[in-house]
C-alpha positions in Angstrom: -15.6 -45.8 21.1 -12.2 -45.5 22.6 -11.4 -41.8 23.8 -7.7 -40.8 24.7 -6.7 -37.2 25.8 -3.4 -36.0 23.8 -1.5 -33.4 26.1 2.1 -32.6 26.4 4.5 -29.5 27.8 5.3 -28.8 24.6 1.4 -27.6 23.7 0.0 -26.2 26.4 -3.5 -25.5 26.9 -4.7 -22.1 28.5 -8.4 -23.4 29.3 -10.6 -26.3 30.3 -10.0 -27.8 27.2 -7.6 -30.6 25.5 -4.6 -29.9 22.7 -5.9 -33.2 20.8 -8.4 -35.7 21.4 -8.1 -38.9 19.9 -11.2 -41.3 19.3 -11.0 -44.2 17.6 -9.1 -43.5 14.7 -9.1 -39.8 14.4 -7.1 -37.4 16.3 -9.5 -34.0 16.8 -6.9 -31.2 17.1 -8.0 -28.2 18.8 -7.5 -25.0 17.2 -3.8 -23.7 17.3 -3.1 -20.2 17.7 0.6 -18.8 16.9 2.3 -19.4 19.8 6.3 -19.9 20.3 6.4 -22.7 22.7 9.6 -21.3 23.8 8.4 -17.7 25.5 4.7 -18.3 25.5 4.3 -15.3 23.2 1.9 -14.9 20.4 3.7 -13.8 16.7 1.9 -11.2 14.7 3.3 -11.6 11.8 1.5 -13.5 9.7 4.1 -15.5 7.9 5.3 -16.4 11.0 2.6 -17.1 12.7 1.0 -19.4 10.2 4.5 -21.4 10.5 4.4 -21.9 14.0 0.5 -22.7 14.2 1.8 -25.9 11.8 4.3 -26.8 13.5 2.6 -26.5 16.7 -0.2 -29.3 14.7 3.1 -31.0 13.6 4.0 -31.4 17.2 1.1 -32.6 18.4 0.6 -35.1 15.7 4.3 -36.1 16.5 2.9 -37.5 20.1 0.3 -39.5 18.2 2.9 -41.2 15.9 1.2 -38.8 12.6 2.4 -36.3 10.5 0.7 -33.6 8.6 0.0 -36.3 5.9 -2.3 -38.4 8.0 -4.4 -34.9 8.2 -8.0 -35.3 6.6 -9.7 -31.8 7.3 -8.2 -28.3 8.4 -10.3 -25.4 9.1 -8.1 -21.6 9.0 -9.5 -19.1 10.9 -8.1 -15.7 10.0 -8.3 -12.5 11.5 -8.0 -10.7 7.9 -8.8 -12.8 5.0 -6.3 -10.2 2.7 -3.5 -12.5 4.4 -5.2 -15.6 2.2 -2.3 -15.7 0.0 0.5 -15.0 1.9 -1.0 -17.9 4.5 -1.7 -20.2 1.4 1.7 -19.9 0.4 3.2 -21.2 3.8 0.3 -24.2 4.1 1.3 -25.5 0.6 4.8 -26.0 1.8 3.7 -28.0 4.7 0.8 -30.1 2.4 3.6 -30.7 -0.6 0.9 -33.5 -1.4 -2.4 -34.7 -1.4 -3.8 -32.0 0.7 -6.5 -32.1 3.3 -10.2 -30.9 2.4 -9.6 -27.2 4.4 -12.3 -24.5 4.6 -10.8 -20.9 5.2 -13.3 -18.3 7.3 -12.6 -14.6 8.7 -13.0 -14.3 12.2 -13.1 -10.5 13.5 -11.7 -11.8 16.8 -9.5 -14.2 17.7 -8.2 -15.7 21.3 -5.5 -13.7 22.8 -5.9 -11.0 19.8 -3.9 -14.0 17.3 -3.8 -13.5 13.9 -4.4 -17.3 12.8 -5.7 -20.1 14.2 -6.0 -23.6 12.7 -7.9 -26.8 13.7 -7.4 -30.1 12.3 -8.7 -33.6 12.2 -6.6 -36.6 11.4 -7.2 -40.1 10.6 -4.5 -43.2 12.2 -4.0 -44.9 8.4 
């Protein structure tokens, strides 16, 4: 089995841990919290944090030569799962078709107090 680390500037990792990891033809994605790439700074709103967590996984995918198409499973934590529908809302626009299989859990805490996070797993077509 072939194992390749994905890591860029433009997702960086705050522990001993990788964005992405791509083994054979899946790409593992490491939960993504709402963070703006340009200050570093988690968003607490939860519309704009879910946007960001997916287009933070839209960047990373971007390194692998994927889009969010080429996604196969995403797992949502939330901090509060009243903001299901507001977070559903945003997700559909970014899985128009042929959505991943996704389970959706509420998670009293989250790393660095984030409203969101979202893992993935793709598969290179």
């Amino acid at each position: 089995m072939k194992k390749k680390v994905i890591a860029s500037t433009e997702f960086p990792v705050s522990g001993p841990y990788s964005a992405a990891v791509e083994a054979n033809d899946f790409i593992f994605i490491s939960g993504q919290l709402p963070i703006d790439p340009a200050t570093g700074e988690i968003i607490n709103d939860i519309k704009t944090a879910t946007r960001q967590v997916l287009i933070n996984i839209q960047a990373i995918l971007k390194k692998t030569d994927l889009n969010m198409s080429d996604i196969v499973k995403t797992t949502i934590f939330l901090k509060n799962i009243t903001d299901f529908p507001v977070v559903n809302e945003i997700y559909a626009g970014f899985f128009p078709e042929e959505p991943p299989a996704r389970s959706t859990i509420e998670a009293s805490v989250l790393p660095k107090g984030a409203l969101i996070e979202i893992e993935a797993v793709a598969l290179r077509k």
